[in-house]
C-alpha positions, 0 to 999 in steps of 0.5 A, spaced: 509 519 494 515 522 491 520 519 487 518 513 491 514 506 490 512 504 495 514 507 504 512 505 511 512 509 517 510 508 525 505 511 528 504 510 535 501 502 535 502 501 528 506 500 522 503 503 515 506 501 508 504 505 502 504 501 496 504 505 488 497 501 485 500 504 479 507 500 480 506 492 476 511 487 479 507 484 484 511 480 487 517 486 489 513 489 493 509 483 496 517 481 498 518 488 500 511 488 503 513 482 508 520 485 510 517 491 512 511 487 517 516 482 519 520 486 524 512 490 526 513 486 532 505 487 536 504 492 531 497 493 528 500 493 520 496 496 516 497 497 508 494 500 503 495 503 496 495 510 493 489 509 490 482 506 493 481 499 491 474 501 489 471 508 488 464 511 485 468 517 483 466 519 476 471 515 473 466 508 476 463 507 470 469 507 466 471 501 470 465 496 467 465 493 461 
């Protein structure tokens, strides 16, 4: 991602918004997120973070306590 926490792009017919999973003011980037959906007109918007929501990779089990 950069130096950034957070980005969008067009893609044919919809827009993407990347968010940094890692980044804590929430309420930033819901802000920011709804600036950049506002404007998407018919777009599908698509968002997502830069680490997956749920994961069994090898740290899994280091999640449950």
């Amino acid at each position: 991602m950069g130096d950034k926490d957070r980005y969008s792009f067009d893609q044919g017919y919809a827009r993407f918004a990347a968010l940094n999973s890692n980044h804590r003011a929430i309420r930033e980037q819901i802000k920011w997120l709804d600036g950049v959906f506002t404007d998407a007109g018919s777009k599908w918007r698509i968002a997502s973070y830069h680490h997956p929501l749920y994961s069994s990779g090898i740290h899994e089990a280091s999640l449950r306590t």
